[in-house]
matplotlib code that plots the C-alpha trace (Angstrom):
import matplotlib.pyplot as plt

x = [-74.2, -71.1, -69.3, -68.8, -68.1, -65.0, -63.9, -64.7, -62.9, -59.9, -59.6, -59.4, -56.0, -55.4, -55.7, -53.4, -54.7, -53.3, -55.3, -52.4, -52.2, -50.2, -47.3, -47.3, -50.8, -50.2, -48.6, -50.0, -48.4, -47.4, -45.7, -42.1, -40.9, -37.6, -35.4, -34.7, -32.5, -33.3, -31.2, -29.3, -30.7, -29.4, -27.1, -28.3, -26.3, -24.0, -25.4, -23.6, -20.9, -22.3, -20.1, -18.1, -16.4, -13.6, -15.1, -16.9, -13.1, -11.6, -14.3, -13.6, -10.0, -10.7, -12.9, -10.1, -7.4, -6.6, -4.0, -2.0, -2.4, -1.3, 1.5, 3.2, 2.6, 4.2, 7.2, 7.5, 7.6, 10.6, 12.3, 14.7, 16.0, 19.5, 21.8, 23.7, 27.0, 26.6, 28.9, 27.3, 25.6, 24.6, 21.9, 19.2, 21.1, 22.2, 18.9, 17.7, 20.0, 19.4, 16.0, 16.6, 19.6, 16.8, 14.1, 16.4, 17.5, 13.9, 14.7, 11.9, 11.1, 14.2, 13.6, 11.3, 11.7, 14.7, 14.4, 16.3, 15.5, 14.5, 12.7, 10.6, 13.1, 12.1, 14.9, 15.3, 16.1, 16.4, 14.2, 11.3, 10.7, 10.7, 10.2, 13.3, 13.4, 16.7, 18.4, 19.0, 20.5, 22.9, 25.7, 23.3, 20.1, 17.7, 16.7, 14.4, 15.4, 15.9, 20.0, 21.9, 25.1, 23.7, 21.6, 24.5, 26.8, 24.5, 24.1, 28.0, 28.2, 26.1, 27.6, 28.1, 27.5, 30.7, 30.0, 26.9, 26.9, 26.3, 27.5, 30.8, 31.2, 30.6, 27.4, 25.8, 23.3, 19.7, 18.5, 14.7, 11.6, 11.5, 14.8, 14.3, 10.6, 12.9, 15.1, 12.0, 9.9, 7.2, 6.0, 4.2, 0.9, 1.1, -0.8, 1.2, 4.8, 6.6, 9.0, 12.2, 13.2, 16.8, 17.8, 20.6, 21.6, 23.7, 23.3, 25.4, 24.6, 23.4, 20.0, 17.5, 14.2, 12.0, 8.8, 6.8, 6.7, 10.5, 11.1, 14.6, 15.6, 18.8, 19.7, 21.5, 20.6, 20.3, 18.3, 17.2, 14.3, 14.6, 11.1, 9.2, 11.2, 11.9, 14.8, 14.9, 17.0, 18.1, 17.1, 18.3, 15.0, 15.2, 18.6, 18.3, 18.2, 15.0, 14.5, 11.8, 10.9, 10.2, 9.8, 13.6, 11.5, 11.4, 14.9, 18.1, 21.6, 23.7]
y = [-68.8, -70.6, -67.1, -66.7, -70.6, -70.5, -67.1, -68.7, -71.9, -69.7, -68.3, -71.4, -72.8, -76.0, -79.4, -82.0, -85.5, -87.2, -85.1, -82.5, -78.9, -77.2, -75.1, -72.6, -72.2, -70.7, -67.7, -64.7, -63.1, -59.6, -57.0, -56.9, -53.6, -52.3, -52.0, -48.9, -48.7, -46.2, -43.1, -42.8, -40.7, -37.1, -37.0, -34.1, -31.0, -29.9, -27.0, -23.5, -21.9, -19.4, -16.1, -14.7, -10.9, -12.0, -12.9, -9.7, -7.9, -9.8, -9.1, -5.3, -5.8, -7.1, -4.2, -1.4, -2.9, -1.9, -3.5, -0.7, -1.2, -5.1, -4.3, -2.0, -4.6, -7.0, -4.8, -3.6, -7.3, -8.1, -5.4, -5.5, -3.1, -1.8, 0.5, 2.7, 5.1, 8.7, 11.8, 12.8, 15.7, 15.3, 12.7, 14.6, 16.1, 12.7, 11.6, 13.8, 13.2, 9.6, 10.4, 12.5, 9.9, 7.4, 9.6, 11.2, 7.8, 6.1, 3.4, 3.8, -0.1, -0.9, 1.5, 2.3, 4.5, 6.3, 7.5, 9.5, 8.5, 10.6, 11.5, 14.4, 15.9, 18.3, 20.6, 23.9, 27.3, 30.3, 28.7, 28.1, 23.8, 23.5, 20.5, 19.6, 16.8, 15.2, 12.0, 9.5, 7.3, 9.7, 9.2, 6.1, 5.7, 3.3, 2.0, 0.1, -1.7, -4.4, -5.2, -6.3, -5.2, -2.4, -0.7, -1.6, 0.4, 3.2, 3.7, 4.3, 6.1, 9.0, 11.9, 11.5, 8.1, 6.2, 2.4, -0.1, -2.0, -5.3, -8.1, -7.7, -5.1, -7.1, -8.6, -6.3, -8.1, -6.8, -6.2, -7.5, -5.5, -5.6, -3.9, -1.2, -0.9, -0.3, 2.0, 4.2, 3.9, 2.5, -0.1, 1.9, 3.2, 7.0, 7.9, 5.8, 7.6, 9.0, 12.0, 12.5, 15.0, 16.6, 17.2, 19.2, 17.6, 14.7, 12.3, 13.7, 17.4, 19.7, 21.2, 23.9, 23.1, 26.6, 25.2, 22.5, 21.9, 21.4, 24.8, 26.1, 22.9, 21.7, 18.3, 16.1, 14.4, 10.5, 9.0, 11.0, 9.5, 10.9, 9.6, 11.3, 14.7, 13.7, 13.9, 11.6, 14.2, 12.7, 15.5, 15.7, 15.9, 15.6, 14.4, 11.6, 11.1, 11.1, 10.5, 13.2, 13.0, 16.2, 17.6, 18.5, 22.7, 22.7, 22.8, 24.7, 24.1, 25.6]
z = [-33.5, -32.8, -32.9, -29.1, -28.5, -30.5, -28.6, -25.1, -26.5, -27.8, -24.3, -22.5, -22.0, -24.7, -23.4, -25.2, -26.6, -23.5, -21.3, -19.9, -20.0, -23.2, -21.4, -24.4, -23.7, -19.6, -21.3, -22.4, -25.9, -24.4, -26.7, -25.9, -24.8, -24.4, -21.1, -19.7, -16.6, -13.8, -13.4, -10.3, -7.4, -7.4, -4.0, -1.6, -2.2, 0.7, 2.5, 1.6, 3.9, 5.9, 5.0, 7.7, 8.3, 7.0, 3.9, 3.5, 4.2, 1.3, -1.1, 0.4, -0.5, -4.0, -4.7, -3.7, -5.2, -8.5, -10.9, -10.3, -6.6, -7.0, -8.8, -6.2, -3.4, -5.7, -6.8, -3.0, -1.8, -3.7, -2.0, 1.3, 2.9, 3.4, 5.7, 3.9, 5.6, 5.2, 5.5, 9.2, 9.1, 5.6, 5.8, 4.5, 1.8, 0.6, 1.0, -1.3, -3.7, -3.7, -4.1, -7.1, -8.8, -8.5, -10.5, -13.1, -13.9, -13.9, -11.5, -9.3, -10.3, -8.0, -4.9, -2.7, 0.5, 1.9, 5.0, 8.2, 11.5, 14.0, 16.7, 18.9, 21.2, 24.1, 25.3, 27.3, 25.3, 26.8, 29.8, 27.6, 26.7, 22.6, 20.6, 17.7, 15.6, 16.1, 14.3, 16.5, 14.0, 12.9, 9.5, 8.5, 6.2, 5.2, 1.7, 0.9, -2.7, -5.0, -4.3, -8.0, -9.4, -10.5, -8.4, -5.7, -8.1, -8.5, -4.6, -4.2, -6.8, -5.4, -3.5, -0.1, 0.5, 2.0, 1.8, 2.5, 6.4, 7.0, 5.2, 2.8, 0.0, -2.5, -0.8, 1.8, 4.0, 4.7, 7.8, 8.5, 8.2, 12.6, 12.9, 10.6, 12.3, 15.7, 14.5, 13.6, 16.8, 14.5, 16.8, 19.0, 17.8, 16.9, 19.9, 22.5, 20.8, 23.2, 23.3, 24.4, 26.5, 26.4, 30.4, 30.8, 33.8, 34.6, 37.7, 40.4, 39.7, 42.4, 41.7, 43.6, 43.8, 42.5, 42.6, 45.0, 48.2, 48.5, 47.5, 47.9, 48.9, 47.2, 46.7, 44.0, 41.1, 41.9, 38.8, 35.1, 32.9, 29.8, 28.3, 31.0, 32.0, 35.6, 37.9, 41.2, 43.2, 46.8, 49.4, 53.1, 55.0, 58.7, 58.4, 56.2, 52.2, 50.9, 47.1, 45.3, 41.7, 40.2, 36.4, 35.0, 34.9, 38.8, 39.0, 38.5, 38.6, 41.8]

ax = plt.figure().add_subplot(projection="3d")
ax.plot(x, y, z, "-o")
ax.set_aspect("equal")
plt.show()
């Protein structure tokens, strides 16, 4: 009977002999547990490039380009190139023999192009207009190599070439990648090339006009433009000089 009066007495906080509150008795007897910090807040990811063309274009070029492919860009990029004297005349001969010294001896790692320049030419031939190829950089050709001892021996050492230009002959100089695109016209897009035209006049000449409206007139030469095929010919008209353009083919020499 005095079961739940010791267990409501047990509950009750212990009140010492002089009439005060036990301190020990305010706290509860909790399990002790241990301390686990908090992990730190993941930070918010940064938000993904958008992908451009361009990075679809290099993935494109990665694709296409084999090792094989890499390792011609690389070998090529170590190359200059170089102006070398020929016999004139003989330019494509001596071409093709450098073309051939350089297979027979397997040093295509230290040479890339050779080339001729030249260019469309229109001329008149037994009064019909043709179109010749005709070098316009003549008794000189380009190479496009790795310059050492060697291959610098090797060049003069093939028929028909005379001597390197540019720089000294123990050192020749290379000329830049802009020149060598001047020489060969390859600037200008294929489709805006333009082709000379051989006129067998000279300024001063006296020229008939066959065909037009100036017909029979004669009149001399004042201006030539080679690119286009036309002749500014000075014609007395009325008593005074007037200039006419007309196609070099509507004239002929008096």
């Amino acid at each position: 009977m005095f079961d739940n009066e010791d267990r409501d007495n047990d509950s009750k906080p212990k009140v010492s002999e002089e009439g005060a509150l036990d301190a020990d008795s305010l706290f509860f007897d909790l399990p002790e547990e241990e301390y686990v910090a908090p992990e730190p807040a993941d930070e918010p990811a940064a938000p993904a490039r958008a992908r451009t063309a361009e990075d679809d274009l290099l993935d494109a070029v990665d694709l296409q380009l084999s090792a094989d492919d890499q390792a011609e860009i690389e070998r090529r990029g170590k190359m200059k190139w170089y102006v070398i004297h020929a016999n004139t005349g003989h330019e494509n001969k001596v071409k093709r023999n450098i073309e051939m010294a350089v297979k027979s001896n397997h040093m295509e790692e230290f040479f890339g192009e050779v080339l001729v320049a030249t260019q469309d030419v229109t001329e008149m031939k037994n009064g019909k207009r043709s179109t010749v190829k005709r070098k316009y950089f003549p008794s000189y050709i380009l190479v496009e190599m790795i310059l050492d001892k060697e291959t610098q021996h090797f060049i003069n050492s093939i028929p028909g070439v005379t001597r390197f230009i540019g720089g000294t002959p123990l050192k020749p100089e290379p000329i830049t990648r802009e020149e060598v695109d001047r020489i060969l016209g390859r600037i200008s897009a294929p489709d805006e090339a333009r082709t000379t035209v051989d006129i067998p006049y000279d300024v001063g000449d006296s020229v008939q006009v066959m065909d037009g409206p100036f017909t029979e007139w004669i009149g001399v030469i004042n201006e030539i433009n080679h690119d286009k095929g036309k002749l500014k010919v000075m014609i007395s008209i009325f008593g005074s000089e007037t200039p006419v353009e007309l196609d070099f083919l509507q004239v002929k020499p008096v």
